[in-house]
MINUVO-275704 format. One line per 2 residues: number of its first residue (from 1); their letters; for each residue x, y, z of C-alpha. Coordinates in pm, 1 decimal. Layout:
BEGIN
NUM> a> X,Y,Z  ...
# end
This chain:
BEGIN
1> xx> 0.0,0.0,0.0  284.2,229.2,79.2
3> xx> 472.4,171.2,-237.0  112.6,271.2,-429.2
5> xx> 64.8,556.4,-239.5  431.8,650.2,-353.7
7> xx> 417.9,558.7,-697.7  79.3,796.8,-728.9
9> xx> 233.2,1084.6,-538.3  538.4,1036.4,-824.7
11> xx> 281.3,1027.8,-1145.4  80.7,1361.2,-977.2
13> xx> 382.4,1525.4,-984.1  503.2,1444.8,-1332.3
15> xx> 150.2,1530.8,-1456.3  193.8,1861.1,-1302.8
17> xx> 533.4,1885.0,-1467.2  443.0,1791.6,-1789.5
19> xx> 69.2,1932.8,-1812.2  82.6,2222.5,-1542.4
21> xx> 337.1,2425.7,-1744.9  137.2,2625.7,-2026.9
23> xx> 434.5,2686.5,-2202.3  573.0,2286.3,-2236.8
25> xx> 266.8,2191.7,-2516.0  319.4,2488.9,-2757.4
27> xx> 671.2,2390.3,-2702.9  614.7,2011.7,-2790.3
29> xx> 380.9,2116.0,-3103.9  651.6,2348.8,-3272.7
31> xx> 945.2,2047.8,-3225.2  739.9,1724.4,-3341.5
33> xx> 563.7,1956.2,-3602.3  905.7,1905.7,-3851.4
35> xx> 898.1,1509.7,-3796.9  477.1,1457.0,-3783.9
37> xx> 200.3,1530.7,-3997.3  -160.3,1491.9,-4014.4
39> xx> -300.9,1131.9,-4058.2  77.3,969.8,-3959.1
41> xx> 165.1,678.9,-3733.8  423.2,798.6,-3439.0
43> xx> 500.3,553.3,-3190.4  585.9,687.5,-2852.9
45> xx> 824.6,463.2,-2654.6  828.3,520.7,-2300.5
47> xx> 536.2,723.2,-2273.0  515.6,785.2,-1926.3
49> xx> 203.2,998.6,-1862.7  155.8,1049.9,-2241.9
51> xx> 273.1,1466.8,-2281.8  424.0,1380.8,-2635.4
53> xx> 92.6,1161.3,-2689.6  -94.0,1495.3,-2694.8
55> xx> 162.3,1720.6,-2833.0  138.2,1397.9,-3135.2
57> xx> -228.5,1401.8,-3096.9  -257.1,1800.0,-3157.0
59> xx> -54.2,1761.2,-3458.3  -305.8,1516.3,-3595.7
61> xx> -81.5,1183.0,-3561.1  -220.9,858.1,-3470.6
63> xx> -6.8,741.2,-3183.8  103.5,387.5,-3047.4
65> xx> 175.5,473.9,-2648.6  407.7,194.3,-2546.9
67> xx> 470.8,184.4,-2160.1  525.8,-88.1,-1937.9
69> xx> 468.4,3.7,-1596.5  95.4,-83.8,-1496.7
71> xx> 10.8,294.9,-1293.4  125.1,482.2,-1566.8
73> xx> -76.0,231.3,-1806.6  -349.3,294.8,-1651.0
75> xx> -293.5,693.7,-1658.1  -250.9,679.5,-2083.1
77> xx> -585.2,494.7,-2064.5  -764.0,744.2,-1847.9
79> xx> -612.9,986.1,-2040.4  -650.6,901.4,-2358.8
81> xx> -830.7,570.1,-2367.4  -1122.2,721.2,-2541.7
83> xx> -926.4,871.4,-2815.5  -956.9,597.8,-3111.7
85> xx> -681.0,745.7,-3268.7  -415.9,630.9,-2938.6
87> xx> -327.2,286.3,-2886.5  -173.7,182.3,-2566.8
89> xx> 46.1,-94.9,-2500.1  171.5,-237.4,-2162.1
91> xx> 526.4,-347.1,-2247.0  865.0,-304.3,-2259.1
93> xx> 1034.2,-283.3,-2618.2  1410.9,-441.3,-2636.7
95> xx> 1639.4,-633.4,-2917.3  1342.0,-942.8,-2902.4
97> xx> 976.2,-1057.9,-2744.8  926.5,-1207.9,-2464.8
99> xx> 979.4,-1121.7,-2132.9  1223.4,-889.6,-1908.1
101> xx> 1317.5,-826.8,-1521.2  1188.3,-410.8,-1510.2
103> xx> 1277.2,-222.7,-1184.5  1063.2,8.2,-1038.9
105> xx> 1156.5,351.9,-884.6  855.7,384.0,-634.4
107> xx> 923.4,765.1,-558.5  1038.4,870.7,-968.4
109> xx> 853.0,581.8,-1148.4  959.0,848.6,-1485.1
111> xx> 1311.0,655.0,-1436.1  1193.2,289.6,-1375.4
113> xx> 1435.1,109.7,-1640.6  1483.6,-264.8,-1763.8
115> xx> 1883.0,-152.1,-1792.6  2034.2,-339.1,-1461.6
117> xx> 2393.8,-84.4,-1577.1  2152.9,192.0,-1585.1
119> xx> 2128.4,129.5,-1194.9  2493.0,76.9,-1152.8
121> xx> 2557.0,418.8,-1316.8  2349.1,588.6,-1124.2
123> xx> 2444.4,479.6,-811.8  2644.5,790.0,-637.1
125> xx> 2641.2,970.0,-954.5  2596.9,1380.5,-914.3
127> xx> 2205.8,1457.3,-1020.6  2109.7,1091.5,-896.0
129> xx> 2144.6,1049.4,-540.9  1854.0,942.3,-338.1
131> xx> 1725.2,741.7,-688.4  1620.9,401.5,-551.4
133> xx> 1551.6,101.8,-747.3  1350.4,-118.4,-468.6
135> xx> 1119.1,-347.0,-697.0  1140.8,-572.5,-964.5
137> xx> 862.7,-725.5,-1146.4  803.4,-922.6,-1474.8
139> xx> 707.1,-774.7,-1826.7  607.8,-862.3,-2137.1
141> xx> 881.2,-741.0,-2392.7  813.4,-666.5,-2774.0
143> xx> 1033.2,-554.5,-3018.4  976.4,-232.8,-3288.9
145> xx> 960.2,-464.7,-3549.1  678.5,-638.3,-3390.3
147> xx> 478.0,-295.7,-3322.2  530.1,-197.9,-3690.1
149> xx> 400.3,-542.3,-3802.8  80.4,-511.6,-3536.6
151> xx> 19.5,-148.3,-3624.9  207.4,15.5,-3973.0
153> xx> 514.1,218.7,-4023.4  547.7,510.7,-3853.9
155> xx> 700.5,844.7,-3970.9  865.0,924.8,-3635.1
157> xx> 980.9,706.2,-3313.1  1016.4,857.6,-2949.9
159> xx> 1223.1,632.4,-2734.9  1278.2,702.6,-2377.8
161> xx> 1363.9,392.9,-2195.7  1636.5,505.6,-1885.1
163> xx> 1920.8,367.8,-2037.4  1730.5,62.2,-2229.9
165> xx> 1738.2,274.0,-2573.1  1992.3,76.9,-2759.0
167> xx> 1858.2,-244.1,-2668.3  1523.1,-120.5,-2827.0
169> xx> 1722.8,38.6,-3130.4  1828.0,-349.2,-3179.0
171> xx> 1490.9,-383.8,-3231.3  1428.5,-252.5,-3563.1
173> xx> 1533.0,-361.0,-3870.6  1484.5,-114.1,-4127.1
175> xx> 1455.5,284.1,-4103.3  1156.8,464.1,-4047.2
177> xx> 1200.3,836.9,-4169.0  1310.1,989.2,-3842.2
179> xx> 1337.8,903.8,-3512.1  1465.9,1000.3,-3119.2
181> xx> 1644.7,862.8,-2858.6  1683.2,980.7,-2474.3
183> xx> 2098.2,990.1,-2351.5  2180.9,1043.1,-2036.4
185> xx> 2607.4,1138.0,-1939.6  2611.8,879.5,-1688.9
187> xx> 2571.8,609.7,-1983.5  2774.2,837.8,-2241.5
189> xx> 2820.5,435.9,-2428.7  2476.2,376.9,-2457.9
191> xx> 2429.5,719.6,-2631.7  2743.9,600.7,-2895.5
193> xx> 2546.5,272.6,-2973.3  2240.1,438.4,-3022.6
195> xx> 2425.5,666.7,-3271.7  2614.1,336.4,-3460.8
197> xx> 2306.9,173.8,-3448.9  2103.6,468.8,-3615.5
199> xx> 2439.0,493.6,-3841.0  2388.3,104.4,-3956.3
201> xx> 2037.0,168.5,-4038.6  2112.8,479.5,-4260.3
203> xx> 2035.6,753.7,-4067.0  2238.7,1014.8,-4201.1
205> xx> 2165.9,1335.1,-4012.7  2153.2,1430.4,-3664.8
207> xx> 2055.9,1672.0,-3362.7  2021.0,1704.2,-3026.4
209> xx> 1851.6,1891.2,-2732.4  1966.7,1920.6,-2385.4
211> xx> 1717.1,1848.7,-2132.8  1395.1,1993.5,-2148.0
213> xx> 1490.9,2255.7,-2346.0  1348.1,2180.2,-2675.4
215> xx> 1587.3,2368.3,-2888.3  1792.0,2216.1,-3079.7
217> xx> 2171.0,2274.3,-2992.9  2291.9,2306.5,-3373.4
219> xx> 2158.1,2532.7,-3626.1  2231.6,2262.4,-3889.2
221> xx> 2208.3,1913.7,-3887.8  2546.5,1712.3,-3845.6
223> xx> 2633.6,1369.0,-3907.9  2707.5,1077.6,-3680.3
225> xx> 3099.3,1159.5,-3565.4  2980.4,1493.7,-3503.3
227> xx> 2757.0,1401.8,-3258.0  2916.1,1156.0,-3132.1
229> xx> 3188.4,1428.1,-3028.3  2949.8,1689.0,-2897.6
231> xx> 2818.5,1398.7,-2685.7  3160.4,1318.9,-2541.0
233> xx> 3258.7,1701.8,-2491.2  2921.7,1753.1,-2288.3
235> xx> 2992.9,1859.2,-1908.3  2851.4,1603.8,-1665.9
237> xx> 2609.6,1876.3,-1520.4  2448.2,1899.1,-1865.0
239> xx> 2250.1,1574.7,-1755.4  2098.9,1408.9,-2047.8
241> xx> 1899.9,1512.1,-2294.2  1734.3,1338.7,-2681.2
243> xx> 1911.5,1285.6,-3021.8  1726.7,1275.5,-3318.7
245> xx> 1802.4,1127.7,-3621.7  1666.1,1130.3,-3997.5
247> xx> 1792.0,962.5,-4303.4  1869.3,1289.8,-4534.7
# end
């Protein structure tokens, strides 16, 4: 009961985060609106309490919301359950189906992760302390391939998945047009897969944004060394943030 009561407190306060601030939807609309147009399929991995589902949704996508973590599942659905146009599904994504140990944050569920080195970087790291890992339950784990084969190719693919992104990158098999991947600079390696694995798919072209910012840090796009060495000359302090990537 205490762990609930925890794990609700967490998801009120990320809905106030993400849905209290006037200024984080318009902000959300005028990013995704160069990747997403009306009528396309976006899937959103790691959709938490489903912000980018409506900043999608306003832009007139129809949206796959893939979380795995049971509260939060059942926050998309009250959310946007009635919306025909969002599909919801309660898993993990990774490098092949089945299933998966996930570990649950009871006080931040927004960094519950499936990555066990995601844990071990954390620990003691500046930004993390206090960060506490205390359950682990089973999941059902699918693959992007899988979602496009259930559901159609999408034109854009959020994944935010605390350190699990490259194992979900392993996932898919051929390139959808662009997509976007969470790094944080306690897993700096993770980020340089997700970059080779983008790379080895074709994706050409890429940018990034530093936290919550939503600004792009380049004025142009750059390719994949070039990243790759803006991501290794980032200060510790500067967090984590998302790469995007599209193929020209």
């Amino acid at each position: 009961m205490l762990d609930a009561l925890r794990t609700v407190r967490g998801i009120v306060r990320s809905l106030r985060i993400y849905y209290g601030d006037r200024r984080h939807g318009p902000a959300l609309d005028l990013l995704y609106r160069q990747f997403v147009r009306p009528g396309d399929l976006v899937f959103d991995i790691g959709a938490h309490v489903g912000d980018r589902v409506a900043a999608f949704r306003r832009l007139g996508a129809r949206v796959v919301a893939v979380e795995p973590q049971l509260a939060l599942v059942k926050t998309l659905r009250l959310l946007y359950g009635r919306d025909p146009h969002v599909t919801i599904e309660a898993s993990a994504v990774g490098r092949r189906a089945g299933s998966i140990a996930f570990n649950l944050n009871p006080d931040n569920p927004t960094v519950a992760t499936a990555s066990p080195d995601f844990i071990a970087a954390a620990a003691n790291a500046s930004g993390w302390q206090g960060q506490a890992w205390e359950k682990q339950i089973s999941v059902v784990l699918t693959t992007i391939d899988a979602l496009i084969a259930r559901h159609g190719m999408p034109a854009f693919i959020k994944i935010d998945v605390e350190g699990f992104e490259a194992e979900a990158l392993a996932g898919l098999s051929a390139p959808v047009p662009a997509l976007s991947f969470e790094f944080t600079l306690i897993q700096r390696g993770v980020a340089r897969a997700c970059v080779q694995q983008c790379r080895a798919l074709g994706y050409a072209r890429f940018n990034a944004i530093l936290g919550e910012s939503r600004t792009f840090a380049h004025v142009g796009w750059i390719d994949g060394d070039a990243i790759v060495r803006w991501l290794d000359a980032l200060p510790p302090e500067a967090n984590s943030g998302d790469v995007y990537a599209r193929l020209s």
